[in-house]
LOTORTI-82934 format. One record per residue (C-alpha): residue in three letters; z, x, y. Coordinates in steps of 0.02 Angstrom, whole numbers, padded with zeros to 5 digits, always signed. Layout:
LOTORTI-82934
ALAZXY
...
end
This chain:
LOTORTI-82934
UNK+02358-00117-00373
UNK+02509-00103-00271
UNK+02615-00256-00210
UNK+02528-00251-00034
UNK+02368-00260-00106
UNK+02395-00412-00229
UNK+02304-00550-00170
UNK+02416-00695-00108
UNK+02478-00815-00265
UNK+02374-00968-00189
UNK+02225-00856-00185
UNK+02252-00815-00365
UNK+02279-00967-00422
UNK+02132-01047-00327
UNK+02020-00896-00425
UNK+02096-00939-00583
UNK+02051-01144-00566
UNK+01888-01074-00523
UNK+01851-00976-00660
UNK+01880-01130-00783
UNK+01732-01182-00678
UNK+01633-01065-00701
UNK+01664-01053-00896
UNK+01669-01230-00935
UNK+01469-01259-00941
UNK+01426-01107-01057
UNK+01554-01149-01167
UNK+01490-01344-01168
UNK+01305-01270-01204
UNK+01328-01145-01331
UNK+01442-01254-01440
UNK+01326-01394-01423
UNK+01184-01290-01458
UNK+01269-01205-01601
UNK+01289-01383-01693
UNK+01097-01442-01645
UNK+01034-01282-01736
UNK+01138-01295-01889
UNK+01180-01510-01936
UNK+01090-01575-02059
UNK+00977-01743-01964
UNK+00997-01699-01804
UNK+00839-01732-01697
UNK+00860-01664-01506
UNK+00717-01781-01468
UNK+00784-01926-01556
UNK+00982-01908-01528
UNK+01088-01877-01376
UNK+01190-01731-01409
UNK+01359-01849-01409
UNK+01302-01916-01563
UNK+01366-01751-01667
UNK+01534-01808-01642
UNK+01495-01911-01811
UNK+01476-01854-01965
UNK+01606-01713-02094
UNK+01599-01583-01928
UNK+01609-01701-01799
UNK+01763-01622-01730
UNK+01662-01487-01665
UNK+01585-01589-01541
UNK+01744-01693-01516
UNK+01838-01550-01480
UNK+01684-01480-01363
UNK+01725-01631-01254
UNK+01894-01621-01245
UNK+01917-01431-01210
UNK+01760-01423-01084
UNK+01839-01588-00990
UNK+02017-01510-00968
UNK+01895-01347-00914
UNK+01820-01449-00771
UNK+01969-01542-00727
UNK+02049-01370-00667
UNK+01869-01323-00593
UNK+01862-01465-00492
UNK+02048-01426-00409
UNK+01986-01262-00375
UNK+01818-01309-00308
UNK+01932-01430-00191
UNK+02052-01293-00122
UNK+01912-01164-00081
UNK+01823-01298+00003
UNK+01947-01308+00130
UNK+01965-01326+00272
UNK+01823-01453+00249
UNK+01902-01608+00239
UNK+01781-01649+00100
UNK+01867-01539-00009
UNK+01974-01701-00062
UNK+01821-01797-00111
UNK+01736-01660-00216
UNK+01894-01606-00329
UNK+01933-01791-00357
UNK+01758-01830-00389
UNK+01723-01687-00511
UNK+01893-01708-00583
UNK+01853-01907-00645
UNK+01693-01815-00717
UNK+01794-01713-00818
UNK+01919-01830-00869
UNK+01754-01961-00917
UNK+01709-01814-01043
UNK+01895-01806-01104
UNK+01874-02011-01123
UNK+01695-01974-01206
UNK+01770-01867-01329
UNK+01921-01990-01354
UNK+01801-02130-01393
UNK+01635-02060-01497
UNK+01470-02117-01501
UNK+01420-02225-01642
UNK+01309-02152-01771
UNK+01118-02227-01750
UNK+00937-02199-01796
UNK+00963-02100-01950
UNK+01118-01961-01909
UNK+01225-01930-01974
UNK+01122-01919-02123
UNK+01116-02107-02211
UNK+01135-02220-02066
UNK+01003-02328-02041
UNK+00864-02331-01928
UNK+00879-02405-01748
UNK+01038-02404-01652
UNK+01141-02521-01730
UNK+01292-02622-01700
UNK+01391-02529-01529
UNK+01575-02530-01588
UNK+01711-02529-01467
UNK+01722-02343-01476
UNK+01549-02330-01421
UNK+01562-02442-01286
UNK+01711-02373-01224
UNK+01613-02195-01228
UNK+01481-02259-01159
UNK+01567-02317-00989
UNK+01680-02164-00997
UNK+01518-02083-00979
UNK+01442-02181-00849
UNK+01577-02184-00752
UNK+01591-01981-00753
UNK+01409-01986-00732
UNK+01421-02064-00573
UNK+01583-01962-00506
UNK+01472-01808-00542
UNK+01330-01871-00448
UNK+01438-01921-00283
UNK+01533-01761-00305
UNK+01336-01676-00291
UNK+01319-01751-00120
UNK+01491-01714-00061
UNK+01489-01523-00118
UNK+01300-01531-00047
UNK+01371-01595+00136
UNK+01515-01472+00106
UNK+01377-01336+00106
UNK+01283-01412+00218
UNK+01441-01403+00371
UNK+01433-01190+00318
UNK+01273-01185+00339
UNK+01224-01136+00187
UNK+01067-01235+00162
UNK+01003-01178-00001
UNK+01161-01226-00079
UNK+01170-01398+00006
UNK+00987-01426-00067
UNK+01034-01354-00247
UNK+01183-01474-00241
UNK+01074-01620-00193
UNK+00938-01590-00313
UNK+01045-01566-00459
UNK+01130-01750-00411
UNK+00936-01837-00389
UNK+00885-01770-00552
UNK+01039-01815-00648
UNK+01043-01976-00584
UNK+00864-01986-00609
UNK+00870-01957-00805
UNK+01025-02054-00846
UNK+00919-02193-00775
UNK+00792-02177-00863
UNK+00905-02147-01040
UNK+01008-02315-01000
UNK+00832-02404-00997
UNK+00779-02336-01148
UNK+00658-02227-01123
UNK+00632-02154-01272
UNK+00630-01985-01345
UNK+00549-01929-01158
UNK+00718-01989-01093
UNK+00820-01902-01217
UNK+00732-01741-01176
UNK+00740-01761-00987
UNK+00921-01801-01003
UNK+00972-01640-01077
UNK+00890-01549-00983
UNK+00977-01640-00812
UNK+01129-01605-00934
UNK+01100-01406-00933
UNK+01054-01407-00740
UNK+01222-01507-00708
UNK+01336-01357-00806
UNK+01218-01232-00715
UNK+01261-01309-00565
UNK+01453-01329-00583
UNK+01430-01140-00657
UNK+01358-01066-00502
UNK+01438-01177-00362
UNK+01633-01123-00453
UNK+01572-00928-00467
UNK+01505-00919-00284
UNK+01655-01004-00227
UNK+01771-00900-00323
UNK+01674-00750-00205
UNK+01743-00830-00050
UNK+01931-00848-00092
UNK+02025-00752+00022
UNK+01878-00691+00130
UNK+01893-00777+00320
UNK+01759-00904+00316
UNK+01665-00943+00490
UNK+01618-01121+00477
UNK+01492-01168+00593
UNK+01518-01350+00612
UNK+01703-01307+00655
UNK+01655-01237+00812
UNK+01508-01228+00966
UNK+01461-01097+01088
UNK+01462-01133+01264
UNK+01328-01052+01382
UNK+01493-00981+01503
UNK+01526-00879+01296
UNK+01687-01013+01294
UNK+01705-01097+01112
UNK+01755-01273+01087
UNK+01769-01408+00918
UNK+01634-01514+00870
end
C-alpha cells in the first residue's frame, strides 16, 4: 500500500477502537465459558457467572473483567466517532464507555461466594460484604448505561435509516433490561438462565454493531435525516 492509498490516521484509529469492539464479547464468552466447563461447583443454573471470581482461580474471571472492560471502553470511543456526524455519537460512546468501566469496577470489587461455590460455602446467599455490594452497583449502574446506550445507538440507526439495526439495538436493550429485572427480584434459577443468555445477546450485540461500523469508516455516509428533497429537485436540512 503506497502512501496515497493509506487510509487517513483518524480513520485508522477509529478502525482500531472498533476492533476492540468487536473482540471484546468473544473474548468475555469464551473465557467465561472456559471456567463454567472446567471449576469444580459451579452450577450455570444456580450461579451468576461473576461468582467465579472466588475461589484458588478466581483471577481468571477477575482478570476477564478487567481486560474485556478496558476492551469496551476503547469500543465505545470508536462506536462514538463513526457515529458521527450524529450528534448522538456523544451519548452512545459515553454511555457504553460507563458500561465498560462498571465491568472494570465489577472486577475491582468481586462477588461474594454463595449457595455452595466455591466449593464449601454454605447454602443460600449469605452475608453481602462490601465488595459485593460495591460490585453489585458497579454492575447495575453499567447495566443501565448499556441499556440507554441500546436506545441511543438504536435512534442513531434509526436517523440512517437503517431500520433493522435500530430494532436489533432496541431489542437487545428490552431484553437485557428485562432479565436483570427479573435476577434483582430473585427469580430463581429461571432468572439466572435468562440473564445469561441477555448477557450473550448484549456481547453479540456490541460484536456486530462495532464490526458493521468498522465497514463504514471512511466510506461517505448519506444520512437521510440530514437532508430532504424538494419537489423543484432542491435539497434542504431537516
Amino acid at each position: 500500500m503506497t502512501t496515497k492509498d493509506c487510509p487517513p490516521l483518524a480513520d485508522r484509529i477509529t478502525k482500531s477502537l472498533l476492533g476492540y469492539g468487536v473482540i471484546a464479547g468473544p473474548i468475555y464468552v469464551v473465557v467465561a465459558v472456559a471456567q463454567v466447563s472446567t471449576r469444580a461447583g459451579f452450577d450455570p443454573a444456580r450461579h451468576a457467572v461473576s461468582q467465579l471470581a472466588n475461589g484458588e482461580f478466581g483471577w481468571v474471571q477477575t482478570a476477564n473483567f478487567l481486560v474485556t472492560g478496558a476492551m469496551t471502553v476503547a469500543g465505545a470511543v470508536g462506536v462514538g466517532r463513526a457515529l458521527r456526524p450524529s450528534r448522538l455519537a456523544g451519548w452512545a460512546a459515553g454511555l457504553l464507555a460507563v458500561y465498560g468501566m462498571g465491568l472494570i469496577a465489577a472486577g475491582i470489587m468481586r462477588a461474594d461466594p454463595s449457595d455452595g461455590f466455591p466449593p464449601g460455602t454454605p447454602a443460600g446467599m449469605g452475608t453481602m460484604s462490601w465488595h459485593g455490594l460495591g460490585h453489585f452497583l458497579a454492575a447495575g449502574i453499567g447495566f443501565a448505561c448499556f441499556v440507554a446506550a441500546g436506545f441511543v445507538v438504536g435512534a442513531a440507526f434509526a436517523r440512517r435509516r437503517e431500520v433493522g439495526w435500530a430494532w436489533f439495538s432496541r431489542i437487545t436493550a428490552v431484553a437485557f433490561a428485562a432479565s436483570f429485572a427479573l435476577l434483582s427480584s430473585g427469580g430463581g434459577t429461571t432468572a439466572i438462565l435468562l440473564f445469561t443468555a441477555a448477557v450473550v445477546l448484549a456481547w453479540a450485540w456490541l460484536t456486530a454493531v462495532s464490526a458493521k461500523l468498522y465497514g463504514t469508516v471512511g466510506k461517505p455516509q448519506t444520512l437521510a435525516y440530514e437532508t430532504a428533497t424538494n419537489k423543484d429537485g432542491s435539497s434542504q436540512r431537516q
